[in-house]
MMTF fields as JSON, N, C-alpha, C and O atoms, coordinates in Angstrom:
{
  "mmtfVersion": "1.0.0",
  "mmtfProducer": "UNKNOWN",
  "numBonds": 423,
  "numAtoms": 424,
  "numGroups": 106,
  "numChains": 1,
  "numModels": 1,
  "chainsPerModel": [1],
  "groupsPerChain": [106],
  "chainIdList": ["A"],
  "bondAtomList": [4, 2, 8, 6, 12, 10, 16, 14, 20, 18, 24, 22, 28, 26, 32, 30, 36, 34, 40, 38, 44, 42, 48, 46, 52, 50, 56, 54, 60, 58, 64, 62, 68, 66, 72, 70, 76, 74, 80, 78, 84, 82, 88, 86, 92, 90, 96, 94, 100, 98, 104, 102, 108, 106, 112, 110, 116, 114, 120, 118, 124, 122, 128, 126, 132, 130, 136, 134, 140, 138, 144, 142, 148, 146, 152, 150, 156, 154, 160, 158, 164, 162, 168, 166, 172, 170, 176, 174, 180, 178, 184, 182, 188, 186, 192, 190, 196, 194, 200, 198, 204, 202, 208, 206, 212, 210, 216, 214, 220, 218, 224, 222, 228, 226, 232, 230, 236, 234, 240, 238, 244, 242, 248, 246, 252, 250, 256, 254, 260, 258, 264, 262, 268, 266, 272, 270, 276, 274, 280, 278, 284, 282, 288, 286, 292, 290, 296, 294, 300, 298, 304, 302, 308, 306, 312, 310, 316, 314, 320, 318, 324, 322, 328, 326, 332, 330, 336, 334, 340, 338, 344, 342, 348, 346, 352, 350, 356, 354, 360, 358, 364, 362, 368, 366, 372, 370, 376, 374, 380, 378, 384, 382, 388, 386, 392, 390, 396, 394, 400, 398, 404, 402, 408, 406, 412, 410, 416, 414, 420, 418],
  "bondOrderList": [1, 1, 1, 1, 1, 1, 1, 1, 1, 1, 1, 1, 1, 1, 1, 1, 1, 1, 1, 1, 1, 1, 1, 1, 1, 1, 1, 1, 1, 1, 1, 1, 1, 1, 1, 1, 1, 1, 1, 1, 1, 1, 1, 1, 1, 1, 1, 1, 1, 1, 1, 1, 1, 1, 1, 1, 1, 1, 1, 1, 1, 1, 1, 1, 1, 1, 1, 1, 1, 1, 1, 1, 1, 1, 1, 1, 1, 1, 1, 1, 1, 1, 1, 1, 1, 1, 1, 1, 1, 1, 1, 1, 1, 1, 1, 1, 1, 1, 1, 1, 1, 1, 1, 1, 1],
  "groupList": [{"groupName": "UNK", "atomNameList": ["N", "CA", "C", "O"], "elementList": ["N", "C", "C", "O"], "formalChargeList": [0, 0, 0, 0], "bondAtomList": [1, 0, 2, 1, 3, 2], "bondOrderList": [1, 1, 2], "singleLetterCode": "X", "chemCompType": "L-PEPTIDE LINKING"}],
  "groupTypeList": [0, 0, 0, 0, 0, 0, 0, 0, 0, 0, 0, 0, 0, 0, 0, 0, 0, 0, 0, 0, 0, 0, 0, 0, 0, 0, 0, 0, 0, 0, 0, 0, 0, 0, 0, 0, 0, 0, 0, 0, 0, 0, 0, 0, 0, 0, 0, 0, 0, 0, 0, 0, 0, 0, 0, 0, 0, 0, 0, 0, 0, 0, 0, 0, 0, 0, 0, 0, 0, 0, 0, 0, 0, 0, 0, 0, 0, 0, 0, 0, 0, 0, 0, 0, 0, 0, 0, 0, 0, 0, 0, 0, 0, 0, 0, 0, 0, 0, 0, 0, 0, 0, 0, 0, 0, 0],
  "groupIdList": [1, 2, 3, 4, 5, 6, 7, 8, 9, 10, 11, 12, 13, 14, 15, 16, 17, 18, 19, 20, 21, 22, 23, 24, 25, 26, 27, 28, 29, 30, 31, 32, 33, 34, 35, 36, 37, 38, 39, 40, 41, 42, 43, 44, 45, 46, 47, 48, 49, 50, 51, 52, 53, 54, 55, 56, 57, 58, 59, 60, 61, 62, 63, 64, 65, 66, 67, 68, 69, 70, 71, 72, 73, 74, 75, 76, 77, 78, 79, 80, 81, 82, 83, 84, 85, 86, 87, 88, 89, 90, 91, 92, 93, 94, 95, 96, 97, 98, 99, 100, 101, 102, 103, 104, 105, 106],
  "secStructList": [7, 7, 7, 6, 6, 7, 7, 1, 1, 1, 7, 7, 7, 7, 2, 2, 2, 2, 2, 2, 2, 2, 2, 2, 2, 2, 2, 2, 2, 2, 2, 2, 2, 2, 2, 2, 2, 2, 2, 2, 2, 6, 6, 7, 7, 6, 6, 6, 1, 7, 7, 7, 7, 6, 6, 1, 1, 7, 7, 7, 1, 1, 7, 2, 2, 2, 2, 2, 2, 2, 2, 2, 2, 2, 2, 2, 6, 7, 7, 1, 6, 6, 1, 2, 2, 2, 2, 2, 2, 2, 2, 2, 2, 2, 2, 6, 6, 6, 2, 2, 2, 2, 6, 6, 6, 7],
  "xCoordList": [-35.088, -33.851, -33.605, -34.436, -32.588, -32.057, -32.473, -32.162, -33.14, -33.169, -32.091, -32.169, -31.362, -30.107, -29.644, -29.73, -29.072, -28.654, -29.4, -29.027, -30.906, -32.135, -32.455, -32.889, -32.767, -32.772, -34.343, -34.57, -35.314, -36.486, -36.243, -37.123, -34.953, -34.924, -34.077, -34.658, -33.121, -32.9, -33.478, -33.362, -34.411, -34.56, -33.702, -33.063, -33.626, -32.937, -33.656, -34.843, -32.403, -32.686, -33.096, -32.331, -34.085, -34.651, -33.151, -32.136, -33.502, -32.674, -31.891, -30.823, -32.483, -32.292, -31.429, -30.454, -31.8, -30.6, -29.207, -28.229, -29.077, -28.063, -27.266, -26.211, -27.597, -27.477, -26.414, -25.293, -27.661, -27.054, -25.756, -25.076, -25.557, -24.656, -23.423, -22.513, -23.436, -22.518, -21.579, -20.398, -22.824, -22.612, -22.037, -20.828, -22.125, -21.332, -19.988, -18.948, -19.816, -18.995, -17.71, -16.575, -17.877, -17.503, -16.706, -15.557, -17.783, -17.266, -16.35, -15.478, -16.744, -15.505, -14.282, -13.45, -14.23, -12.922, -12.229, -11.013, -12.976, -12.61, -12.04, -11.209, -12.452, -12.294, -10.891, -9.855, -11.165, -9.488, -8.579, -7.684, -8.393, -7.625, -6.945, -5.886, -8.342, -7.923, -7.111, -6.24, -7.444, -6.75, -5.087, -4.146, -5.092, -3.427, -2.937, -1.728, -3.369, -2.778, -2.581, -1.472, -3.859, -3.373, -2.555, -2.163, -2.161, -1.127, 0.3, 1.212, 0.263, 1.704, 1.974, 3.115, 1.237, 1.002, 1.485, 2.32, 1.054, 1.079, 2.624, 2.937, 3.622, 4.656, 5.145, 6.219, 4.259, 4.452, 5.188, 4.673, 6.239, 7.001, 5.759, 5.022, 5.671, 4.954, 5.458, 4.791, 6.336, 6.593, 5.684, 5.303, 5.391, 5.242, 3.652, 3.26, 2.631, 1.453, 0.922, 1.428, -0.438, -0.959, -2.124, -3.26, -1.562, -2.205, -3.083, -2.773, -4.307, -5.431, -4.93, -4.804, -4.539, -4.45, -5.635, -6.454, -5.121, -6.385, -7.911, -9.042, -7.225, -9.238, -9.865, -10.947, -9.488, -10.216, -11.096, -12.159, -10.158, -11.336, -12.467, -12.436, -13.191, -14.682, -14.397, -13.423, -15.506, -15.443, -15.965, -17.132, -15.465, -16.345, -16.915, -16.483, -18.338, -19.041, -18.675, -19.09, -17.99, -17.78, -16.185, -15.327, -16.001, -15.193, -14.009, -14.379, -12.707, -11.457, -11.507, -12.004, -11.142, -10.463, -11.391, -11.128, -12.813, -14.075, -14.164, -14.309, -14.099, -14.081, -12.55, -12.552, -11.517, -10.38, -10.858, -11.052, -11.227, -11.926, -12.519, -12.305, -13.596, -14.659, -14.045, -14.57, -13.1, -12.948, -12.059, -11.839, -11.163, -10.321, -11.044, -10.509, -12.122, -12.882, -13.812, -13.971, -14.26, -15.081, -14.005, -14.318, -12.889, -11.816, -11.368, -11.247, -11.254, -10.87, -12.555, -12.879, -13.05, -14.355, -14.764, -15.226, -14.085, -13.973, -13.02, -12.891, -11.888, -10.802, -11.503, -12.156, -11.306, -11.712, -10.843, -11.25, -9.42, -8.671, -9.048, -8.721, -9.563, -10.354, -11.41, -11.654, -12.317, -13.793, -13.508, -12.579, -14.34, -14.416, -14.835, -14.6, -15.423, -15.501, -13.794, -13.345, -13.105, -11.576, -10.818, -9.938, -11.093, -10.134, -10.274, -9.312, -11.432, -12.212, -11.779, -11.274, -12.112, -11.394, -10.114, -9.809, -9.022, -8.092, -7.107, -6.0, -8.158, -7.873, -7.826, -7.1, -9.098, -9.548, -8.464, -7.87, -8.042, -7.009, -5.498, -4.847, -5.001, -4.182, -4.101, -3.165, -5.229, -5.632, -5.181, -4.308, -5.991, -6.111, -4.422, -4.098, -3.708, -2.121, -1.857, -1.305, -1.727, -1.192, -1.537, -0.821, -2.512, -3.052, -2.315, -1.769, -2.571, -1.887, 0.129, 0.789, 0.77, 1.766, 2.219, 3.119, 1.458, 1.517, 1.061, 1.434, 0.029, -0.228, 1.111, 1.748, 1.604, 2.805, 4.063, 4.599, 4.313, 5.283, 5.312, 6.435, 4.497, 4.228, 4.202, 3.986],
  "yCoordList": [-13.099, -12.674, -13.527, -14.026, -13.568, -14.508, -13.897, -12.74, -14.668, -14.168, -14.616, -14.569, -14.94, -15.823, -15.052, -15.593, -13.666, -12.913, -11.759, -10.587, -12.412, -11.847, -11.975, -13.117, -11.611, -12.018, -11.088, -9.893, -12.142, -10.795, -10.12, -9.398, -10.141, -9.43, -8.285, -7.252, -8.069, -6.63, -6.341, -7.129, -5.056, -4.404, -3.588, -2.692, -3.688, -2.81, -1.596, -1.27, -0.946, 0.165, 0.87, 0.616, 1.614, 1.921, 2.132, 2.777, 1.379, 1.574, 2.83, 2.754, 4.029, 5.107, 5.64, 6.299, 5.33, 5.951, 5.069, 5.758, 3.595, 3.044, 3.956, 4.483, 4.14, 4.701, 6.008, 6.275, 6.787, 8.203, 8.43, 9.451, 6.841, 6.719, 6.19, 6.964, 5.322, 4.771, 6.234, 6.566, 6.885, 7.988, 8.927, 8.751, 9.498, 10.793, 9.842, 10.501, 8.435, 8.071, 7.873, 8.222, 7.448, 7.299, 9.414, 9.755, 10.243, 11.555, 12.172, 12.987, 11.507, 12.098, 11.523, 12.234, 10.287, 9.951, 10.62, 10.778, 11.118, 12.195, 13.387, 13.928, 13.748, 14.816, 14.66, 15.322, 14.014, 14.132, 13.903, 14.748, 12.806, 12.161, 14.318, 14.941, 14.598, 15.752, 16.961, 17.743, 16.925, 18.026, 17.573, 18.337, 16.135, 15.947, 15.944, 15.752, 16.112, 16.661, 17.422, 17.789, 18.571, 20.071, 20.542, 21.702, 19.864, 20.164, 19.914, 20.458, 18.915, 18.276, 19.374, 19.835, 19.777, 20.64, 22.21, 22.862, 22.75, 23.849, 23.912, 24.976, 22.941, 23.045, 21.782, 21.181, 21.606, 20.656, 19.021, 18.141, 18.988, 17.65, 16.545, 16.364, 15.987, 14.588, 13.638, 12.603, 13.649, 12.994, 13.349, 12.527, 14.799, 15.421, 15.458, 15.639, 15.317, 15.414, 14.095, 13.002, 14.401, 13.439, 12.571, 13.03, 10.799, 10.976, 9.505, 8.416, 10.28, 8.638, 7.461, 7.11, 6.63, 5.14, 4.173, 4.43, 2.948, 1.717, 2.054, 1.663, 3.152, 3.159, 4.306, 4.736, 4.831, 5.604, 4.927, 5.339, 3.195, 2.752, 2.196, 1.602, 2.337, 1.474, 0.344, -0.06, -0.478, -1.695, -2.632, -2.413, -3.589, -4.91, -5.837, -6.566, -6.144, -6.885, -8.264, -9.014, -8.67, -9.833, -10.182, -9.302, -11.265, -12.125, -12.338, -13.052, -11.867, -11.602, -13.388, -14.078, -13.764, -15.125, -16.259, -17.404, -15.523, -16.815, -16.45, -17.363, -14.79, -14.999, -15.065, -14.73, -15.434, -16.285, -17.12, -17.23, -18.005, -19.725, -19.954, -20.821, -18.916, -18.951, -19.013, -19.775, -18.294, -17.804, -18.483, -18.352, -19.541, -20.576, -21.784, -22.537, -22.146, -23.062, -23.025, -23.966, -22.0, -21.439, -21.843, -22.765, -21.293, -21.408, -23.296, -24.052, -23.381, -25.268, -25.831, -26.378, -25.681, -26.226, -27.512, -28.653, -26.139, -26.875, -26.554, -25.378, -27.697, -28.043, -28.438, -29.466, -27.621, -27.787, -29.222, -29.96, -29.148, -30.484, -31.475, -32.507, -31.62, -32.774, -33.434, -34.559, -32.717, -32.714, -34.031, -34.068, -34.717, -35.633, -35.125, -35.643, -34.18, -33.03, -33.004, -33.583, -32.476, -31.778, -32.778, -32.676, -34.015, -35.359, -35.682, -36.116, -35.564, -36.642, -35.599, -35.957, -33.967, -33.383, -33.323, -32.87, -34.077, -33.62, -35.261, -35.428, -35.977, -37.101, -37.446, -38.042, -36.613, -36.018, -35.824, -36.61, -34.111, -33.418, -34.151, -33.738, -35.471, -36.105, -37.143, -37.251, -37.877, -38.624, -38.21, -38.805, -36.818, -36.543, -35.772, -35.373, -35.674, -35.282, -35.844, -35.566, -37.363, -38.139, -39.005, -39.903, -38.663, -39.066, -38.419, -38.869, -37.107, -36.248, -36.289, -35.71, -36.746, -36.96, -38.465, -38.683, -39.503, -40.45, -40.653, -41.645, -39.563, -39.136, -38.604, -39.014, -37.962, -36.986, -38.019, -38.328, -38.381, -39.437, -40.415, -40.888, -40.859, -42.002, -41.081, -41.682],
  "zCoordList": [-14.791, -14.172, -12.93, -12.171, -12.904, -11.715, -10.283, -9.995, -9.459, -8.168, -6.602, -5.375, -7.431, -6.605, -5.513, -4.411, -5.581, -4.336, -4.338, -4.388, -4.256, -3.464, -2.734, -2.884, -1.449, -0.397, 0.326, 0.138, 1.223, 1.715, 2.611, 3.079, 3.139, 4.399, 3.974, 4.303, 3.472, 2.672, 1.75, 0.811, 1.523, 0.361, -0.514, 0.037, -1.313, -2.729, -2.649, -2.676, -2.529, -3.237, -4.707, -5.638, -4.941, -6.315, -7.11, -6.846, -8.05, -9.356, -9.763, -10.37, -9.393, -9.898, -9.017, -9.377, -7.462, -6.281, -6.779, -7.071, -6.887, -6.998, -8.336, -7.984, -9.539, -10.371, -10.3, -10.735, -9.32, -8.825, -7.918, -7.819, -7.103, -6.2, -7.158, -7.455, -7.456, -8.824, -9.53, -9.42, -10.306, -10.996, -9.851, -10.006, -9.174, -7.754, -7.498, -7.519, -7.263, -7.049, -8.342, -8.018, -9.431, -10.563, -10.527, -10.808, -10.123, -10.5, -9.63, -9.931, -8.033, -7.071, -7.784, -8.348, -7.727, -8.673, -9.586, -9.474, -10.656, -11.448, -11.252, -11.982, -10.356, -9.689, -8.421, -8.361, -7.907, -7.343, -8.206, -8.165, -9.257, -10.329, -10.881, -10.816, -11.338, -12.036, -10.788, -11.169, -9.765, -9.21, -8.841, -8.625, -8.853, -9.102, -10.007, -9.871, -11.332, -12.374, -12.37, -12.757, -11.762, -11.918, -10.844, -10.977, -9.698, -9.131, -9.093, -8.47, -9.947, -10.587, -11.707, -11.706, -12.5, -14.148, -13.315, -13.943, -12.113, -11.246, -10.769, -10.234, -10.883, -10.566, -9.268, -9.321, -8.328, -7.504, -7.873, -8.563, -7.32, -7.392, -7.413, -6.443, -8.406, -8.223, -7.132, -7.138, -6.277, -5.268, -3.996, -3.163, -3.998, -3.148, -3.03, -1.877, -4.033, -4.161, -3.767, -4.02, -2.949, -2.192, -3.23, -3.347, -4.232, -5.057, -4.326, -3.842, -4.61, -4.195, -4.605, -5.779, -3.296, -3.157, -4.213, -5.094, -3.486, -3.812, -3.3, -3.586, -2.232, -1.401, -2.538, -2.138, -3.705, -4.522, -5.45, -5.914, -5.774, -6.988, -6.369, -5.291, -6.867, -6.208, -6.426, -7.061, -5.745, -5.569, -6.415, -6.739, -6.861, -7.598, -7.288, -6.395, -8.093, -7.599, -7.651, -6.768, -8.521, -9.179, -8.54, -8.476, -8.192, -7.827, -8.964, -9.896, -9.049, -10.57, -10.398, -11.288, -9.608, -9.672, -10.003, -10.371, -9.731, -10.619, -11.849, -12.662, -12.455, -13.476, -14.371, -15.555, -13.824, -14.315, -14.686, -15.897, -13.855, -13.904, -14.866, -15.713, -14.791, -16.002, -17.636, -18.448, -17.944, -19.139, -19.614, -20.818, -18.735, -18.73, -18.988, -19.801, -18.494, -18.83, -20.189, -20.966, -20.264, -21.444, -22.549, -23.302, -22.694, -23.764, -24.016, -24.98, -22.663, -23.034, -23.372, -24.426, -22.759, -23.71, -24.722, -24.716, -25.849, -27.402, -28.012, -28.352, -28.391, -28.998, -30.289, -30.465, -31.024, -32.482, -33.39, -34.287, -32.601, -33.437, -32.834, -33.419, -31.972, -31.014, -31.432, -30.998, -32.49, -32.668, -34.036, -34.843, -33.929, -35.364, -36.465, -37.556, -36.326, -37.791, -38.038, -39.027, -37.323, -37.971, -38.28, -39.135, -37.541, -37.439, -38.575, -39.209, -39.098, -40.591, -41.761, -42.825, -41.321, -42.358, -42.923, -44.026, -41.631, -41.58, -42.537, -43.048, -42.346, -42.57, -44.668, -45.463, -44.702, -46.027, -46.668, -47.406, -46.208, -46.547, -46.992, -47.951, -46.004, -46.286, -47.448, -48.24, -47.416, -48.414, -49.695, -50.327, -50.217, -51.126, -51.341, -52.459, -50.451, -50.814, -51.062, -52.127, -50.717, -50.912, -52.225, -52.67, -52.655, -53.821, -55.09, -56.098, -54.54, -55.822, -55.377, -56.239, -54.48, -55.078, -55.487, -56.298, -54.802, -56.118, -57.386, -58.012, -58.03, -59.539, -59.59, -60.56, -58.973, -59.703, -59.931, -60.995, -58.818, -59.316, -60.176, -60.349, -60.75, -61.467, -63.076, -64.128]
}
Protein backbone atom coordinates (compact mmCIF):
# COMPACT_ATOMS: atom_id res chain seq x y z
CA UNK A 1 0.00 0.00 0.00
CA UNK A 2 1.09 3.30 -0.76
CA UNK A 3 2.68 5.25 2.00
CA UNK A 4 2.58 8.63 0.22
CA UNK A 5 0.34 10.80 2.67
CA UNK A 6 1.92 9.11 5.62
CA UNK A 7 3.44 11.09 7.53
CA UNK A 8 5.45 10.18 11.38
CA UNK A 9 4.41 12.98 12.98
CA UNK A 10 0.59 12.47 12.86
CA UNK A 11 -0.82 9.31 13.88
CA UNK A 12 -3.98 7.70 12.41
CA UNK A 13 -6.47 6.99 13.97
CA UNK A 14 -7.61 3.13 14.41
CA UNK A 15 -9.54 2.10 11.50
CA UNK A 16 -12.53 1.35 13.34
CA UNK A 17 -12.96 5.03 15.05
CA UNK A 18 -12.58 6.54 11.45
CA UNK A 19 -15.26 4.06 10.38
CA UNK A 20 -17.56 4.93 13.34
CA UNK A 21 -17.03 8.68 12.60
CA UNK A 22 -17.75 8.33 8.78
CA UNK A 23 -20.77 6.09 9.75
CA UNK A 24 -22.51 8.91 12.76
CA UNK A 25 -21.67 11.35 10.17
CA UNK A 26 -23.16 9.72 6.95
CA UNK A 27 -26.40 9.23 9.68
CA UNK A 28 -26.70 12.86 11.05
CA UNK A 29 -27.20 13.60 7.44
CA UNK A 30 -29.95 11.31 7.23
CA UNK A 31 -31.47 12.42 9.78
CA UNK A 32 -31.87 16.08 9.21
CA UNK A 33 -32.52 15.29 5.31
CA UNK A 34 -35.54 13.21 6.89
CA UNK A 35 -36.96 15.73 9.37
CA UNK A 36 -37.38 18.23 6.37
CA UNK A 37 -39.38 16.02 4.70
CA UNK A 38 -41.37 15.44 7.51
CA UNK A 39 -41.85 18.96 7.98
CA UNK A 40 -42.63 19.92 4.50
CA UNK A 41 -45.13 16.38 4.44
CA UNK A 42 -46.56 18.12 8.13
CA UNK A 43 -47.88 21.01 6.17
CA UNK A 44 -44.99 23.61 6.39
CA UNK A 45 -44.27 25.78 3.18
CA UNK A 46 -41.09 24.36 1.73
CA UNK A 47 -39.92 27.90 1.48
CA UNK A 48 -40.19 28.28 4.95
CA UNK A 49 -38.26 25.14 6.29
CA UNK A 50 -34.73 25.46 7.30
CA UNK A 51 -33.13 22.89 4.71
CA UNK A 52 -29.21 21.91 5.27
CA UNK A 53 -26.89 23.89 3.04
CA UNK A 54 -23.45 22.73 1.39
CA UNK A 55 -22.01 22.56 5.12
CA UNK A 56 -24.25 19.17 5.50
CA UNK A 57 -22.32 17.05 2.81
CA UNK A 58 -19.13 15.76 4.09
CA UNK A 59 -16.15 16.29 2.73
CA UNK A 60 -13.93 14.70 -0.06
CA UNK A 61 -10.88 13.33 -0.01
CA UNK A 62 -9.99 13.39 -3.47
CA UNK A 63 -9.41 16.42 -5.54
CA UNK A 64 -12.92 16.57 -8.61
CA UNK A 65 -10.64 18.45 -10.94
CA UNK A 66 -7.56 15.75 -10.76
CA UNK A 67 -9.83 13.27 -11.14
CA UNK A 68 -11.37 15.15 -14.32
CA UNK A 69 -7.80 15.06 -15.59
CA UNK A 70 -7.43 11.62 -14.86
CA UNK A 71 -10.33 10.11 -16.71
CA UNK A 72 -9.73 12.51 -19.64
CA UNK A 73 -6.42 11.24 -20.05
CA UNK A 74 -7.16 7.60 -19.31
CA UNK A 75 -9.90 7.87 -22.23
CA UNK A 76 -7.39 9.65 -24.85
CA UNK A 77 -4.84 7.11 -24.10
CA UNK A 78 -5.82 4.63 -26.77
CA UNK A 79 -7.38 5.59 -30.03
CA UNK A 80 -8.18 2.32 -31.33
CA UNK A 81 -8.33 3.93 -35.18
CA UNK A 82 -4.85 5.10 -34.50
CA UNK A 83 -3.39 1.67 -33.64
CA UNK A 84 -1.78 -0.30 -36.75
CA UNK A 85 -3.84 -3.25 -35.83
CA UNK A 86 -7.15 -1.14 -37.08
CA UNK A 87 -5.21 0.75 -39.88
CA UNK A 88 -4.08 -2.75 -41.43
CA UNK A 89 -7.54 -4.12 -40.67
CA UNK A 90 -9.07 -1.42 -42.06
CA UNK A 91 -6.98 -1.47 -45.02
CA UNK A 92 -7.92 -5.34 -45.38
CA UNK A 93 -11.51 -4.57 -45.23
CA UNK A 94 -11.14 -2.17 -48.29
CA UNK A 95 -9.14 -4.29 -50.40
CA UNK A 96 -11.27 -7.00 -50.29
CA UNK A 97 -14.47 -4.47 -51.30
CA UNK A 98 -12.96 -3.50 -53.71
CA UNK A 99 -12.14 -6.73 -55.00
CA UNK A 100 -15.56 -7.99 -54.83
CA UNK A 101 -16.97 -5.02 -56.73
CA UNK A 102 -14.61 -5.40 -59.49
CA UNK A 103 -15.66 -9.32 -59.64
CA UNK A 104 -19.10 -7.90 -59.84
CA UNK A 105 -18.65 -5.66 -62.50
CA UNK A 106 -16.86 -7.54 -64.85
Amino acid sequence: MSQRHRSSEVPLPPKEELRAQQHGERHRIQVELKQVAHQVSAGVEPEDVHEPGVAWKPHHHHDAEVAKDKVANRNRRLRHWKTKMWKRRSAVRQAKADAFRVAGSE
